[in-house]
N, C-alpha and C positions, 0 to 999 in steps of 0.2 A: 312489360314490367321487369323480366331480367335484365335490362340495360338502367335502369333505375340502380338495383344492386351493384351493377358493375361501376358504375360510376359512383355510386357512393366510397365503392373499395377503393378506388381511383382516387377520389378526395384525402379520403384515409391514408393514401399510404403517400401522399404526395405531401401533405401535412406532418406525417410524424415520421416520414424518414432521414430529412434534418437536423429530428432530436435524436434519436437513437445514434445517429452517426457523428451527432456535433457538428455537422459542416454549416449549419447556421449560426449557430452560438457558439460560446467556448467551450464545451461538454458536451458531453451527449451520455449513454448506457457504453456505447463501443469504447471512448474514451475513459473513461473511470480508470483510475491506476489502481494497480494492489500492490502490496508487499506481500511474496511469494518466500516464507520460512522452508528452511529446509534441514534436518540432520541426519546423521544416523545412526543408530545405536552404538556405542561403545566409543563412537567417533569425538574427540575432542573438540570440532568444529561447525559452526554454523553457518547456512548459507543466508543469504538474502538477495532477492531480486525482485528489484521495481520497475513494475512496467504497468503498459495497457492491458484491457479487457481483450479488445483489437489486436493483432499482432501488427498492425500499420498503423496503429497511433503517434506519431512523433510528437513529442513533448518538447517545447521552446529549451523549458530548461527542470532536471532532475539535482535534487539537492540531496545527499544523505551523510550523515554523520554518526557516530558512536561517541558514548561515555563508558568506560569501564572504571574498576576500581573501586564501585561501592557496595554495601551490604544488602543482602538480599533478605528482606523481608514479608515478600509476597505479596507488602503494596508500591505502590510507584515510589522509587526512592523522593526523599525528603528532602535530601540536604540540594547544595548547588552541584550542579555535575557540566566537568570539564569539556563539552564535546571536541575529538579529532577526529583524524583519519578521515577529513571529509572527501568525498568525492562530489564535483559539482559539474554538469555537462550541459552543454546545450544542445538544441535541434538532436536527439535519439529517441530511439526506441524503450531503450532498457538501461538499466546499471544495474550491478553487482557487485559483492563486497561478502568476502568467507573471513571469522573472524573466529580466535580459537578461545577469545575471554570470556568467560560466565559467571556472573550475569554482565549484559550487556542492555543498555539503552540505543534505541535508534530513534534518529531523528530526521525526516523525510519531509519533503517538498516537493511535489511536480507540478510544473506549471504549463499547460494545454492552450496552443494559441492558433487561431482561425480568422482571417479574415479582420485583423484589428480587437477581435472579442478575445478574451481570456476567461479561463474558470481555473482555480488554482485549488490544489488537493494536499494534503498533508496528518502527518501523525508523529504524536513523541510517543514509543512504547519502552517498555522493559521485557526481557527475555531472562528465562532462567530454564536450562535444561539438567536435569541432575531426578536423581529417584527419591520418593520422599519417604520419611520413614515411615519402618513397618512395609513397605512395597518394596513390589520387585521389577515393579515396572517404571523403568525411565519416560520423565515426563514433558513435555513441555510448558510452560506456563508462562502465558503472556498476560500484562498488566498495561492500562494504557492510560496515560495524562491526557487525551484527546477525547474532547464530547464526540459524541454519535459512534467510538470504536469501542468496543467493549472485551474485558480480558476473558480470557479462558484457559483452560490444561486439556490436556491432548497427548496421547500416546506416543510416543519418538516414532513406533513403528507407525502410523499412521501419517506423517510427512510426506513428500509437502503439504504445508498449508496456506492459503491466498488468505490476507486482511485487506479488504477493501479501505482503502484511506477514505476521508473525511475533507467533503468539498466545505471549503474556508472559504469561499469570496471569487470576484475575479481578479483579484489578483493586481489591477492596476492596468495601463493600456501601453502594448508593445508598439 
């Protein structure tokens, strides 16, 4: 009867270690990108970095962009926003990008390729670090145009913080 068990574990892990790791499909848990906010108190600048769950996930191709310049009203701005400063890479790990304008819009893309399969991940958010009145505590506060990510406020001292982006599709075939 224990060889019943082990072999079911056997089945199980032969089955779902695939998904966890993407190597069958274009995704997996391992592969998931985040955006990794970063400041720190008093500090004028913010970080951002896009990467895997994984630290061996290579991504075909990373997309990220900024809009600055418009008014922060605590919800995702309204109007049309200019993106620059893009950075776009293929076949990495990571990208990063330290930005000293507040508030700031990102706009992010990763796109995860295996074997002919793709699964492509992304997020448009807004950033706003500054203390709100009546407090003394500097805040962060993210706002997001993207289904499934949802915004929040968060303490500066408590940075970094990982946003798991929003799997959008496969992406199309490499």
């Amino acid at each position: 009867m224990p060889f019943v068990g082990v072999a079911l574990l056997l089945v199980v892990l032969i089955v779902a270690t695939p998904v966890l790791t993407g190597q069958s499909n274009g995704g997996g848990v391992l592969t998931q990108p985040e955006v990794v906010v970063d400041a720190l108190p008093g500090n004028l600048s913010t970080h951002y970095y896009v990467r895997g769950l994984s630290t061996t996930a290579r991504y075909a191709e990373i997309n990220l962009g900024f809009a600055y310049g418009f008014n922060w009203t605590g919800a995702f701005p309204s109007g049309p926003l200019n993106w620059t400063g893009w950075q776009n890479a293929s076949s990495v790990l990571a990208v990063d990008q330290t930005v000293s304008d507040d508030p700031v819009a990102v706009n992010v893309t990763a796109l995860y390729s295996v074997n002919g399969v793709n699964a492509l991940y992304g997020g448009v958010l807004a950033f706003y670090v500054g203390t709100p009145a009546g407090s003394t505590t500097e805040m962060l506060t993210v706002v997001s145009a993207t289904s499934g990510i949802a915004g929040f406020s968060t303490p500066v001292t408590d940075l970094p913080v990982p946003i798991l982006l929003a799997y959008l599709g496969t992406g199309g075939t490499r």
